[in-house]
MDAnalysis code that builds the backbone (N, CA, C; Angstrom):
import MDAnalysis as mda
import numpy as np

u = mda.Universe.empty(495, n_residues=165, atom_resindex=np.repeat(np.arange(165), 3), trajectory=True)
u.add_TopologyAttr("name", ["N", "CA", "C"] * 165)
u.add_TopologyAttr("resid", np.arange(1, 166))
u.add_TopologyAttr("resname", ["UNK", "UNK", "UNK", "UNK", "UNK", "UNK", "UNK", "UNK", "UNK", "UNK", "UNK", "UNK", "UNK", "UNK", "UNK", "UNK", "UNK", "UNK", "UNK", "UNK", "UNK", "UNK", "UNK", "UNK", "UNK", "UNK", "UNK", "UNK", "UNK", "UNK", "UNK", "UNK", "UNK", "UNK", "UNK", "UNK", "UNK", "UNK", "UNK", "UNK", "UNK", "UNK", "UNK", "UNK", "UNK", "UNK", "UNK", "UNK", "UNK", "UNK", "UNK", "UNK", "UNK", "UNK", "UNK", "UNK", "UNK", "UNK", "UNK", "UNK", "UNK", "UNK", "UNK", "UNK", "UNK", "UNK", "UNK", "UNK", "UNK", "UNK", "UNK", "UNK", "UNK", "UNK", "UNK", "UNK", "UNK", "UNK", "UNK", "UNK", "UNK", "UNK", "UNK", "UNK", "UNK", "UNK", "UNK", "UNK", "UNK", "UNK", "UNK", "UNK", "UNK", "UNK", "UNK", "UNK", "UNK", "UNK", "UNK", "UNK", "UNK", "UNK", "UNK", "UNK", "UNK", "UNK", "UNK", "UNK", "UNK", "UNK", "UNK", "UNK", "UNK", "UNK", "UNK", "UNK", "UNK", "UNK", "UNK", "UNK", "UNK", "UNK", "UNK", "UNK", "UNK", "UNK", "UNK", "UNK", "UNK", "UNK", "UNK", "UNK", "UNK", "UNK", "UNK", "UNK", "UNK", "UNK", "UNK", "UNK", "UNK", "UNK", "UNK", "UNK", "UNK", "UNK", "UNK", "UNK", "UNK", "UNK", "UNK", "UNK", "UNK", "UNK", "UNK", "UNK", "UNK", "UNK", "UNK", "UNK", "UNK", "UNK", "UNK", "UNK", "UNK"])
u.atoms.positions = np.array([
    [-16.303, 23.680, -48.104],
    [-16.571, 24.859, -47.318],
    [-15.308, 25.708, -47.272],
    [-15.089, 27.077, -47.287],
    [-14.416, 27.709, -47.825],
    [-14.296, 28.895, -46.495],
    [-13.128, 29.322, -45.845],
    [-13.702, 30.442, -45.133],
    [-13.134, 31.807, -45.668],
    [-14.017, 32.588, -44.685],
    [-13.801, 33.827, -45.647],
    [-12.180, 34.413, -45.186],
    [-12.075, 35.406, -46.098],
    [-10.607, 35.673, -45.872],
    [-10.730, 36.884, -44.625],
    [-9.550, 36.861, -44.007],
    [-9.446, 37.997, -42.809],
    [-9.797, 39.154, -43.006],
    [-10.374, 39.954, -41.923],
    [-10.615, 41.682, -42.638],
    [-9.131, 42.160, -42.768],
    [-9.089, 43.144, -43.134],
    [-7.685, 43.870, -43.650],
    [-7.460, 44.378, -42.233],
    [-6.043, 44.579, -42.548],
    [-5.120, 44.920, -40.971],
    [-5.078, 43.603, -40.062],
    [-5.373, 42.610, -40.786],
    [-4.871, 41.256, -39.638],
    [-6.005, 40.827, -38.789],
    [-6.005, 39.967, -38.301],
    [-6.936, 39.768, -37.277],
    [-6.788, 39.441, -36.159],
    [-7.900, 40.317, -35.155],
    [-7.780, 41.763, -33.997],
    [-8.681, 40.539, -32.556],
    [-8.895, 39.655, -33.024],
    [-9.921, 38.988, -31.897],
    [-8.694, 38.498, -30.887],
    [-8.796, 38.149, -29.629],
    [-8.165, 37.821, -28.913],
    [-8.023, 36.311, -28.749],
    [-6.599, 35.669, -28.870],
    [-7.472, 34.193, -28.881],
    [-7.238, 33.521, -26.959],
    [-7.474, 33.020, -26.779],
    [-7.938, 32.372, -25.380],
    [-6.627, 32.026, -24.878],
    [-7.039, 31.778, -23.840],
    [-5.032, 31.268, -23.495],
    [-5.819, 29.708, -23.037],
    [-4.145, 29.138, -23.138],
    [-4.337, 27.538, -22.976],
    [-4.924, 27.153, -21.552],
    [-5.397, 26.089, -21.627],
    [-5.539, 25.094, -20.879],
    [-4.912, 24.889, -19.435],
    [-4.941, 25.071, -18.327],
    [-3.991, 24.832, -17.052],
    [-3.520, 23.061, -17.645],
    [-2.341, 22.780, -16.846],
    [-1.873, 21.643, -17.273],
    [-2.839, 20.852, -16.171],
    [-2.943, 19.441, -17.293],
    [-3.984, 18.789, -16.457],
    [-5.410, 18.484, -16.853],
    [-5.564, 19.525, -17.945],
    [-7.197, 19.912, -17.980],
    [-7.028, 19.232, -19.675],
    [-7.947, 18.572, -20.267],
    [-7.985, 17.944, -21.033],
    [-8.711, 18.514, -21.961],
    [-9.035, 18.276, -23.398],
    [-10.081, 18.904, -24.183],
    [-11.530, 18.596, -23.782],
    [-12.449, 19.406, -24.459],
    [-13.930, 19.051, -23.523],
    [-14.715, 19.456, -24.897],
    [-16.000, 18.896, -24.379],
    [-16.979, 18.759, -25.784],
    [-17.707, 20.082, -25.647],
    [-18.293, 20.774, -26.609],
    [-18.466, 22.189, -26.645],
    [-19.659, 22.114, -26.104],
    [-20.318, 22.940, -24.797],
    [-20.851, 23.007, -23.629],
    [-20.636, 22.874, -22.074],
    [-19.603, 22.069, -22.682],
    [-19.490, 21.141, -21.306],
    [-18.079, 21.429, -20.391],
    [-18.197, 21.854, -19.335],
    [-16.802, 22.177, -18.624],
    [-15.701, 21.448, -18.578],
    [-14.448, 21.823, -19.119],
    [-12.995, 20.539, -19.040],
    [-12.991, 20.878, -17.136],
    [-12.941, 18.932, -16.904],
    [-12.749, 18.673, -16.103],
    [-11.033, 18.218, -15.656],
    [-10.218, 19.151, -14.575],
    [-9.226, 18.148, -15.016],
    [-9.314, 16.583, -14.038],
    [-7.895, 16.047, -15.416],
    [-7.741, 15.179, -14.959],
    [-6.860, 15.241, -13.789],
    [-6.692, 13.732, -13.024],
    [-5.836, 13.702, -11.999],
    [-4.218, 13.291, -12.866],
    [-3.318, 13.757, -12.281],
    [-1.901, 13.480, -12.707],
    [-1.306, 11.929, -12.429],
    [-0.764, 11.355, -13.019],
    [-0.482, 9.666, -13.129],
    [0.681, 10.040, -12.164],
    [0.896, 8.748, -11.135],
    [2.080, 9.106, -10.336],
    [2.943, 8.019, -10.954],
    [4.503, 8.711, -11.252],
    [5.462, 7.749, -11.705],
    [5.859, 6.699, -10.571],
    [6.030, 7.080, -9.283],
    [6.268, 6.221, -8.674],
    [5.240, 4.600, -8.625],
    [4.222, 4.971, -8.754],
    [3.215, 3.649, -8.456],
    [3.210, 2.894, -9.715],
    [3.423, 3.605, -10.851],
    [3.756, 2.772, -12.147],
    [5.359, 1.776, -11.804],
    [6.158, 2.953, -11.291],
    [7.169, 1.891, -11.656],
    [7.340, 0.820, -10.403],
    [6.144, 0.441, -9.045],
    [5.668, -0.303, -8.504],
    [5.581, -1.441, -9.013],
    [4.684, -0.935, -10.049],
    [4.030, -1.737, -10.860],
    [4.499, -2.843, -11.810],
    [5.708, -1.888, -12.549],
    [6.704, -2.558, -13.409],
    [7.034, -3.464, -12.500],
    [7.775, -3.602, -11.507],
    [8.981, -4.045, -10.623],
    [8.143, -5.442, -10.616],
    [6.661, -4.895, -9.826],
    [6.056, -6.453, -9.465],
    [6.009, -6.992, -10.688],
    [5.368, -6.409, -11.733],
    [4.953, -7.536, -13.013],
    [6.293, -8.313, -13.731],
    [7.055, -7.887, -13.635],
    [8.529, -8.690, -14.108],
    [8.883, -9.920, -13.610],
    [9.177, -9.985, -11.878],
    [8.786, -11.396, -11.297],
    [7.851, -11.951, -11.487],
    [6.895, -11.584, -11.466],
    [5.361, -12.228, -11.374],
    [5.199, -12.936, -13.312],
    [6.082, -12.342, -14.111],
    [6.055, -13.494, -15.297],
    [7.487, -14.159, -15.479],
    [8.344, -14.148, -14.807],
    [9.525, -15.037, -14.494],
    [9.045, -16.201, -13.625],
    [8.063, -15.518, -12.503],
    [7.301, -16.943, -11.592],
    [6.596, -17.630, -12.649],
    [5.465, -17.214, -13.192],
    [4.898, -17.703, -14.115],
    [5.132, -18.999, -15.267],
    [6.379, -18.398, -15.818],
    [7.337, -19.490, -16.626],
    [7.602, -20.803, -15.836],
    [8.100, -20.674, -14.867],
    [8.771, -21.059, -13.764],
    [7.693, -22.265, -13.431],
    [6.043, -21.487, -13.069],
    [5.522, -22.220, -12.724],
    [4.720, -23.626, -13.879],
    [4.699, -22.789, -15.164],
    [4.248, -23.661, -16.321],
    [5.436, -24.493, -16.468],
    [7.431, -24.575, -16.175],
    [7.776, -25.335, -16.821],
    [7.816, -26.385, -15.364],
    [7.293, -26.258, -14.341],
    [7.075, -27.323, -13.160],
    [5.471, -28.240, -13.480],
    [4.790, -27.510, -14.203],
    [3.336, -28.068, -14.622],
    [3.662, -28.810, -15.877],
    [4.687, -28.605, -16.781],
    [5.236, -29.418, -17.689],
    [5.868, -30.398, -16.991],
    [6.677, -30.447, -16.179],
    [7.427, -31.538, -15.374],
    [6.827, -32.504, -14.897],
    [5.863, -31.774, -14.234],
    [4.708, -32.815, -13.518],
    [4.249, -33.882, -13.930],
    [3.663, -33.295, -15.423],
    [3.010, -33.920, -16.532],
    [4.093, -35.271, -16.938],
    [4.916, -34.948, -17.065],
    [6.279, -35.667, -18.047],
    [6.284, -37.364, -16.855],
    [6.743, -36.527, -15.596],
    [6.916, -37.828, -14.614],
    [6.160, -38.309, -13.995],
    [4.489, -37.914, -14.430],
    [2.838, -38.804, -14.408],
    [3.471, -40.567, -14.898],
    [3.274, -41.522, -13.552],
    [3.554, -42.501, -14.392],
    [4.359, -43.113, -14.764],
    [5.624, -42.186, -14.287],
    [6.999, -42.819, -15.041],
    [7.499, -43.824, -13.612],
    [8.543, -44.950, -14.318],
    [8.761, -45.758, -13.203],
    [9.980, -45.928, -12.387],
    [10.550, -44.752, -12.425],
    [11.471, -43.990, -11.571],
    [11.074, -44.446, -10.290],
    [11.758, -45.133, -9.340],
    [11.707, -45.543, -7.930],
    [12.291, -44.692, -6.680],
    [12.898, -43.853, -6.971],
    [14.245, -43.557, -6.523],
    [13.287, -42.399, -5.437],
    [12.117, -42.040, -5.526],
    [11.292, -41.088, -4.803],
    [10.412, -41.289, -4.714],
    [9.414, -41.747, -3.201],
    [8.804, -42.143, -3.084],
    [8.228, -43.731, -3.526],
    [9.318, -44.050, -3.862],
    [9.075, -45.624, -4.794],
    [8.300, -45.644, -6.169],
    [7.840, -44.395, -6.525],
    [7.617, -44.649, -7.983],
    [7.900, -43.155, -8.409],
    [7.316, -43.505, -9.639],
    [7.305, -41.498, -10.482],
    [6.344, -40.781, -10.198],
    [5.976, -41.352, -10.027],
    [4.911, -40.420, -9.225],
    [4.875, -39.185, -8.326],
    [5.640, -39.610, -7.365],
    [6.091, -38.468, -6.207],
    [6.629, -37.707, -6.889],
    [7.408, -37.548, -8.035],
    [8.292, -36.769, -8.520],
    [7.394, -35.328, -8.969],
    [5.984, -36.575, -9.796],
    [4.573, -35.807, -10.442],
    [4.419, -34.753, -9.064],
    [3.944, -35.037, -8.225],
    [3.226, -34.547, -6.834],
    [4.224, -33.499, -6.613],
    [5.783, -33.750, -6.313],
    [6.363, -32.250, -5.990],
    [6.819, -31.501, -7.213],
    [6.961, -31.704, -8.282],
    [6.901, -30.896, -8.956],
    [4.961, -30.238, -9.123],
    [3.993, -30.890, -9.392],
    [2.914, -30.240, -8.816],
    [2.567, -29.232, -7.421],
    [3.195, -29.565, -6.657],
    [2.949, -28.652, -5.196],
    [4.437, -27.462, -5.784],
    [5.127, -27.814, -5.984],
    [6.080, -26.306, -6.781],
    [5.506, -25.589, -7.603],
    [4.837, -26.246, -8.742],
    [3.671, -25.361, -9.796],
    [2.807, -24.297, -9.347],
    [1.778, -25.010, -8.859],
    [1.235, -24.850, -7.783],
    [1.723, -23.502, -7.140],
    [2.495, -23.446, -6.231],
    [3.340, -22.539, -5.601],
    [3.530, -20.948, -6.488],
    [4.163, -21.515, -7.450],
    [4.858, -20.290, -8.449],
    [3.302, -20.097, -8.895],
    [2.583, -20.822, -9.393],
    [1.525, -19.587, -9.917],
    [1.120, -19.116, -9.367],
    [0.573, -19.280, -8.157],
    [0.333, -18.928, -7.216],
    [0.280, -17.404, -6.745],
    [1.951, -17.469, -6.609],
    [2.659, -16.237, -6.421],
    [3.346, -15.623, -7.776],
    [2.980, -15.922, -9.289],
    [2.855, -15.255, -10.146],
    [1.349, -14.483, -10.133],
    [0.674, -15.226, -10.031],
    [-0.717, -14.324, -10.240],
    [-1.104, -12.850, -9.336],
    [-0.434, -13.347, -8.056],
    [-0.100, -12.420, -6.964],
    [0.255, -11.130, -7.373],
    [1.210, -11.576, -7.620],
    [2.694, -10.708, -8.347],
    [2.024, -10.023, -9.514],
    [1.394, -10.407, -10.672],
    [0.998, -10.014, -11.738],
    [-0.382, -9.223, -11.574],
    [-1.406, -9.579, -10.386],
    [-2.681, -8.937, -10.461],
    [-2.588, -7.192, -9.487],
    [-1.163, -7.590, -8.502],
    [-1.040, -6.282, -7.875],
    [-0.176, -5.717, -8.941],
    [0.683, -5.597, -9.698],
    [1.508, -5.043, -10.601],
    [0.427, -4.430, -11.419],
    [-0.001, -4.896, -12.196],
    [-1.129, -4.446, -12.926],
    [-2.016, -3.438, -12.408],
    [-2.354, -3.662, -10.925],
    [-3.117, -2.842, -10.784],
    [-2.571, -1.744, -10.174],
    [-1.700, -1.351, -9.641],
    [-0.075, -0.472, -9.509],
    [-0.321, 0.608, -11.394],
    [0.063, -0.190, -12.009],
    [0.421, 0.563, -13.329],
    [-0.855, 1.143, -13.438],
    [-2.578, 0.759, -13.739],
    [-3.595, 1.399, -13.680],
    [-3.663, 2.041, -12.439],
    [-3.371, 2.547, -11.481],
    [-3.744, 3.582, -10.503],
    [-4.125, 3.309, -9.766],
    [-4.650, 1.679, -9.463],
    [-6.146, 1.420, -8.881],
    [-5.292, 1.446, -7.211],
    [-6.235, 1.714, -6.444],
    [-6.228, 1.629, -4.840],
    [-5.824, 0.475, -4.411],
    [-6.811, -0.545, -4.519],
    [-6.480, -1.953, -4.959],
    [-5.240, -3.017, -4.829],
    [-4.406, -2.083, -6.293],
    [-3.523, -2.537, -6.457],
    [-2.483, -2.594, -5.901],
    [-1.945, -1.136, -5.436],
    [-1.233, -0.542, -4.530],
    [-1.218, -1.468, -3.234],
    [-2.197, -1.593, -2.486],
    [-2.543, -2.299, -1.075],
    [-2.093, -3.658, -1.912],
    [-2.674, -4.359, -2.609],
    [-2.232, -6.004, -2.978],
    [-0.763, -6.088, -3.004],
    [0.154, -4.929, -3.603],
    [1.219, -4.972, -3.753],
    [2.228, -4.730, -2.973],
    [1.784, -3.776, -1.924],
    [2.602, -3.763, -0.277],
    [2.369, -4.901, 0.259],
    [0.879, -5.547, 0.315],
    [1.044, -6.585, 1.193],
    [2.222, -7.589, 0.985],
    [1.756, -7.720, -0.728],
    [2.378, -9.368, -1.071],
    [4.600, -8.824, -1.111],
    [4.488, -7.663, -1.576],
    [5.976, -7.199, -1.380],
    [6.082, -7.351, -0.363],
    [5.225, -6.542, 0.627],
    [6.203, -6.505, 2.252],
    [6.198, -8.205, 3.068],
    [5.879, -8.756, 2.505],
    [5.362, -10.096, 3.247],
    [6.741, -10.700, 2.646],
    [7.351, -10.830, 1.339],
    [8.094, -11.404, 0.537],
    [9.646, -10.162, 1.259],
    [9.527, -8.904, 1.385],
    [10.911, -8.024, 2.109],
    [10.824, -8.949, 3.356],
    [9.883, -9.099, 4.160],
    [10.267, -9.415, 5.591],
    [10.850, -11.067, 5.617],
    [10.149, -11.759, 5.006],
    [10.964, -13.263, 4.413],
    [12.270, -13.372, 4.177],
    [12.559, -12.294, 2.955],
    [13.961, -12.003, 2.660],
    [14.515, -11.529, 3.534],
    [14.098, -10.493, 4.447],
    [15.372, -10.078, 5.675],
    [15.698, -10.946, 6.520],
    [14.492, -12.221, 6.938],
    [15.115, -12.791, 7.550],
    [15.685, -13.943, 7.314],
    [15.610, -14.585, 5.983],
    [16.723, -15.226, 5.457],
    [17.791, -14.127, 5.354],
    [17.929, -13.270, 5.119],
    [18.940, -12.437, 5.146],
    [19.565, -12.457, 6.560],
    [19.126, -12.368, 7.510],
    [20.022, -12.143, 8.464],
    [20.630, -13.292, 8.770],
    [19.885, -14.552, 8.371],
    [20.186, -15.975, 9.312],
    [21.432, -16.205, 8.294],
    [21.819, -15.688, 6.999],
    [22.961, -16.156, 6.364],
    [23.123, -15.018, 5.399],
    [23.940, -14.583, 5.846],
    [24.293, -13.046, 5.012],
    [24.844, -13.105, 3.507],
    [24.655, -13.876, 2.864],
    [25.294, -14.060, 1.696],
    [25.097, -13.055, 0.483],
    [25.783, -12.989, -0.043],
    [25.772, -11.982, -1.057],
    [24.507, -11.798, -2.902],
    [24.303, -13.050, -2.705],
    [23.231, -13.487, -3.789],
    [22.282, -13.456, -3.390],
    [21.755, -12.780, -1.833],
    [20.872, -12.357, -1.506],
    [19.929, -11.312, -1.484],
    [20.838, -10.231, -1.874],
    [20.941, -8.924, -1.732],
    [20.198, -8.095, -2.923],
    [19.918, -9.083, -4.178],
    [19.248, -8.398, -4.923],
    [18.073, -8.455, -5.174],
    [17.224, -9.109, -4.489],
    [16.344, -10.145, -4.247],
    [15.740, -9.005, -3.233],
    [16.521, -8.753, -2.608],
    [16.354, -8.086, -1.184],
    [15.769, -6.619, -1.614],
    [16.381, -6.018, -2.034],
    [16.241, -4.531, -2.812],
    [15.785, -4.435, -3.911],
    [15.401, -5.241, -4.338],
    [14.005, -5.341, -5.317],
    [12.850, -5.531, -4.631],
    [12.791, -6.253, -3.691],
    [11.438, -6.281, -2.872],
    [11.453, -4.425, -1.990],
    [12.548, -4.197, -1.594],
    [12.632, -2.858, -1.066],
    [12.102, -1.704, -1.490],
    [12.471, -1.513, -3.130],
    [12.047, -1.204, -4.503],
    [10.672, -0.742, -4.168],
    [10.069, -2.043, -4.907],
    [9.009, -2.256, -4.882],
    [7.943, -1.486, -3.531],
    [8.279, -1.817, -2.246],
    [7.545, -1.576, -1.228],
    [7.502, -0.166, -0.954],
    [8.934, 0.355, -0.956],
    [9.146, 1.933, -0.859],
    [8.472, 2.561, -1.877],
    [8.328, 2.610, -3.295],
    [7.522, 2.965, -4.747],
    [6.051, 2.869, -4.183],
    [5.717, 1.529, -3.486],
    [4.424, 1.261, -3.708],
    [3.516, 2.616, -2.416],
    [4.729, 2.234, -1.663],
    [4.070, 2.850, -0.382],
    [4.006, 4.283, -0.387],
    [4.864, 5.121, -1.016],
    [4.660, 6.789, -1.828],
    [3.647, 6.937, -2.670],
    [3.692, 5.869, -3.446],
    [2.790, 6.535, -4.689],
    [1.635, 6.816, -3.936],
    [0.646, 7.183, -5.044],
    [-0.874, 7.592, -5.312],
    [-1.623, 7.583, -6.113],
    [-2.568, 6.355, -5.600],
    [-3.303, 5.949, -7.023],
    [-4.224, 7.124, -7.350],
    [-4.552, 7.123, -8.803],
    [-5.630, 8.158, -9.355],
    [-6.976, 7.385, -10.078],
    [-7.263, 6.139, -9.209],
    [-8.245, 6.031, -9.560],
    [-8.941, 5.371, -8.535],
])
């Protein structure tokens, strides 16, 4: 298909002006609807939680490996056999996935927009800031502090943003 060439003196049609920002392409009939704008803050919510939440994760598979290992073994020294060793490294597993999945299902849903996510992620942040402050206050130590303001991070990001979906 071939089109025809311009009339002479250039061509005189007016072309349309763009798009308001926001407004997306649309199928011919049909009105561009816009979209809603992604908020950076609730993404990088999002980031913050999902980073711990697969450091817990690890954490919690290499305590579910542990578990496994001292099933049985005849280590006395805890609880009188290996066993106990199985059981608290199980109730630590346990634990971390726990609060990886936490960590990972509000993060996630932070980065998608969702309402959801946002709320899962203040809770489980602000629940984990107020823990930390008050180990923080009862011993002021300095290896505390980042721990501390990452949960801060997190809660302040989460609690501005605005999900768009």
């Amino acid at each position: 298909m071939t089109l025809p060439p311009p009339p002479p003196g250039g061509d005189r049609r007016p072309t349309p002006p763009p798009p308001p920002p926001g407004v997306g392409p649309s199928a011919v009939g049909v009105p561009a609807v816009p979209h809603p704008a992604k908020d950076g803050k609730l993404i990088a919510a999002g980031v913050l939680g999902i980073i711990p939440g697969v450091v817990l994760g690890a954490f919690g598979v290499f305590a579910v490996v542990a578990a496994i290992l001292f099933e049985g073994s005849d280590d006395d020294f805890f609880f009188g056999s290996g066993d106990g060793w199985a059981v608290l490294f199980g109730l630590i597993a346990a634990f971390l996935l726990v609060g990886a999945a936490l960590c990972l299902i509000g993060g996630i849903g932070c980065v998608t927009g969702r309402g959801w996510g946002r709320i899962m992620t203040l809770i489980v942040w602000g629940l984990g800031l107020a823990l930390m402050l008050i180990g923080f206050i009862n011993e002021p130590a300095g290896e505390s502090i980042v721990p501390l303001a990452w949960s801060a991070a997190v809660v302040a990001l989460a609690a501005v943003g605005t999900p768009w979906k």
